[in-house]
N, C-alpha and C positions, 0 to 999 in steps of 0.2 A: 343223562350225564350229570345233572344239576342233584337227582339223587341221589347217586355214586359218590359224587364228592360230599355233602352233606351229611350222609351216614358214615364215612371214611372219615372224614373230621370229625365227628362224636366220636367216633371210637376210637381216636388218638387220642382227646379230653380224657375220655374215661380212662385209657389208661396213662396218662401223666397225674390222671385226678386220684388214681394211688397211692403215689407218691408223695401228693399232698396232704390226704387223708390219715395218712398212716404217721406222717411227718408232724403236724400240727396236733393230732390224737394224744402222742408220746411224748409231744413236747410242751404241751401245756395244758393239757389233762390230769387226771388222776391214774387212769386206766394202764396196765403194763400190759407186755408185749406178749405175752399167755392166753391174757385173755383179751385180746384185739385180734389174735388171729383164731380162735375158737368164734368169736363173735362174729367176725368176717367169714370164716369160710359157712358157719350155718347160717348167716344170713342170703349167703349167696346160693344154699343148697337148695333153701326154700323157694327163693325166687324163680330157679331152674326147673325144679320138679314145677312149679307152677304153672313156665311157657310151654314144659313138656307136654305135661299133663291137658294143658289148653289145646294145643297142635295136636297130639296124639291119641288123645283121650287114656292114655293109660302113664303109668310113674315111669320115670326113669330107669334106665337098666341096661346103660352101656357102661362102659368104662370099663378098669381092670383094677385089684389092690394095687397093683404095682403102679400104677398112673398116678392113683389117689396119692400113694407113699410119696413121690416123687411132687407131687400138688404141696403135699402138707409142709415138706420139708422147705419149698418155698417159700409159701405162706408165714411158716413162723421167720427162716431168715432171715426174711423182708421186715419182719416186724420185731425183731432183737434189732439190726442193724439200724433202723430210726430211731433209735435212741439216743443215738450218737452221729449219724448223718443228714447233712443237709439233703431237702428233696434234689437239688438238682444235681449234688455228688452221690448220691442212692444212685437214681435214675441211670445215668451215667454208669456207674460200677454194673448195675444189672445189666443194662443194656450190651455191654460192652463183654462182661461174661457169657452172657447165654450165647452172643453170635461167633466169639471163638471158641467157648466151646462146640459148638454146632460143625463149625467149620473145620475144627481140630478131628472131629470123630468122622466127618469124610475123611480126613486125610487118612487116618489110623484105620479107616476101611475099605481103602483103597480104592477114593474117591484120585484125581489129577488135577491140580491148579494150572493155569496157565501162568507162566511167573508174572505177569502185574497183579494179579490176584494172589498169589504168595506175600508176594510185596506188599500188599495191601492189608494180608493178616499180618503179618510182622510190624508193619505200621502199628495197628490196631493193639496188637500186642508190649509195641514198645511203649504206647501211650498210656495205657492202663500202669504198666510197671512207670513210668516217672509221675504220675499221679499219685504215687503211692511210696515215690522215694522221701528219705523222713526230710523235715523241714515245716517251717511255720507255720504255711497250709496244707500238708498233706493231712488225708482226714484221719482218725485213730484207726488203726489196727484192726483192735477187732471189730469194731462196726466194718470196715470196709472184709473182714475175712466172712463175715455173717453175709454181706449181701453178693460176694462173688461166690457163696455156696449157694446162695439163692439163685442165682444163676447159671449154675451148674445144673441145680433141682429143675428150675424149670426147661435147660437143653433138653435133658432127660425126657418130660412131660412130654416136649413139644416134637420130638424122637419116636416116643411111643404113638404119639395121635395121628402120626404122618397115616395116608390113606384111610384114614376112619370115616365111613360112609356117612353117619349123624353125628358130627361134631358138636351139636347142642344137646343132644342126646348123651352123650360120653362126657360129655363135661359135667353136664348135671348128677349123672352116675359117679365119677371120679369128686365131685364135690361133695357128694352123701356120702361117699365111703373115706373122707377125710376127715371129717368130723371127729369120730371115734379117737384118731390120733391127736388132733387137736385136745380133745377133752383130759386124755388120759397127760397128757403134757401138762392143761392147767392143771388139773390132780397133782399132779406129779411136784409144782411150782406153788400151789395154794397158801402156804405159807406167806410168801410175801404177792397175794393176788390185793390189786386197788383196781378200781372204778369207780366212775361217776355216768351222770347220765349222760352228759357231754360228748365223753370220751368214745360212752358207747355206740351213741347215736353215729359217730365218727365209721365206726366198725362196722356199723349196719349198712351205712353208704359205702361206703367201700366193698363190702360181699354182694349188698342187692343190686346196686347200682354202677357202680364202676367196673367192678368185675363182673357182676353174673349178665348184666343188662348187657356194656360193655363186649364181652366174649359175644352173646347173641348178636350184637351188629358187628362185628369183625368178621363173624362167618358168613352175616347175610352179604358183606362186602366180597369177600373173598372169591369167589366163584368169579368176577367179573374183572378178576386182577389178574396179569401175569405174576410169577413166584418174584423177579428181580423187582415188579413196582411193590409188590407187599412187601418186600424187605426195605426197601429205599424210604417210602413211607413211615413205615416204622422207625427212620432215624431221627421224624420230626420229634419223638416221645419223650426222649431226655432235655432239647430244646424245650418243649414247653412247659415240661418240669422247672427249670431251672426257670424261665421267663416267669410261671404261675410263684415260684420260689421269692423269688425274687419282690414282686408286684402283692402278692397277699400274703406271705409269710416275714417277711421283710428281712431277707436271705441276704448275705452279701456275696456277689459274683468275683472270688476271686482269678487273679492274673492262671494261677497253675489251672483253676478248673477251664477254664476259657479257652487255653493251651492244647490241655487234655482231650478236651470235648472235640476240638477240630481233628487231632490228631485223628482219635480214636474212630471220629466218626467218617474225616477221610478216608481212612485204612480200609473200613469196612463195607464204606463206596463202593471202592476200587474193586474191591473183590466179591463184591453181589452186584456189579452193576456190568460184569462179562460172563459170559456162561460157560459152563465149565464144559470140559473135554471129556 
């Protein structure tokens, strides 16, 4: 058990340590959002083919384009949307996307909530929308539209991988075949590409180490989880964004996100914390 919680807590780090990464990169770097996530996701490809390659003895070779498309589109919205978001209102907007989404496409597939679990996405739903109603602190627009498409990207991702027998495997596969789109994006964006070494180094930790490291102990954790404690867990990831936000970035916690964060992340309690019909 002292394992279980251990590597479960890393890889909650790793992934609020995204959100830092990618936030602190854009925000006081050189480096743009082009090329942070070209740089993260082959950072992460490498590290992956590496575990593979070490366990397997041979490369990666799971995944699908369609996963990778669905990776990439994340990747970069995550890293447009830091531009202009705090980590712990990033975090937050992700967090809170991908699980209505997730939760919307059982419905649309005629999945059954029980109604406190309705209730619960509707909750979560109304929170996201007055986060986002305009006022003082609501965060801008389009950063918050870039990171609820990243969250959409990643519903999609995490949709496709349901039942994939080597999840570290697929992952590593679906991060090699991202790249390509990644690159052809910064191509595409090269005109106004900046970096420094800083910035980069940023990029690197974040693909090797938060993600790609990261995904490898969520999956080694995963097995020993029921599905409602891996989703409940996972709510700690915006909390410690915003706490890490807050303590090393020197974020200010305001009143609406505070508001939002319990809303959103009661909502979503409620409704992964009963199982459905």
């Amino acid at each position: 058990m002292p394992r279980l919680i251990a590597l479960t807590t890393l890889a909650m780090l790793a992934f609020a340590g995204n959100s830092l990464l990618c936030r602190v990169a854009l925000r006081d770097t050189a480096i743009d959002a082009a090329s942070f996530t070209s740089i993260r996701l082959a950072s992460g490809a490498l590290i992956l083919a590496v575990i593979v390659r070490a366990r397997n003895g041979r490369l990666a070779g799971g995944g699908s384009w369609t996963a990778a498309a669905c990776l990439f589109a994340y990747a970069a919205g995550f890293s447009f949307a830091y531009r202009q978001l705090s980590a712990a209102t990033g975090a937050l907007l992700l967090f809170g996307a991908v699980q209505t989404a997730m939760l919307s496409w059982g419905l649309a597939r005629g999945e059954r909530l029980r109604p406190l679990q309705l209730a619960g996405l509707l909750v979560a739903v109304g929170g996201l929308v007055y986060m986002l109603l305009p006022g003082l602190a609501a965060p801008p627009i389009e950063g918050a539209a870039f990171m609820i498409a990243a969250g959409i990207a990643w519903a999609g991702y995490s949709l496709l991988g349901r039942g994939t027998q080597d999840p570290t495997a697929a992952t590593a596969g679906n991060f090699l075949r991202a790249v390509p789109f990644a690159a052809a994006l910064s191509l595409a964006l090269s005109a106004g590409a900046t970096a420094d070494h800083t910035g980069a180094l940023y990029a690197v930790a974040s693909g090797a180490i938060t993600s790609g490291l990261g995904y490898v102990l969520w999956y080694a954790v995963l097995p020993s989880l029921t599905a409602s404690s891996a989703a409940v867990i996972q709510l700690s990831v915006p909390a410690i964004a915003a706490l890490g936000g807050v303590i090393l970035l020197a974020e200010p916690l305001s009143n609406r996100l505070m508001i939002a964060s319990a809303t959103i992340l009661g909502g979503i309690a409620l409704t992964i914390l009963r199982p459905r019909t």
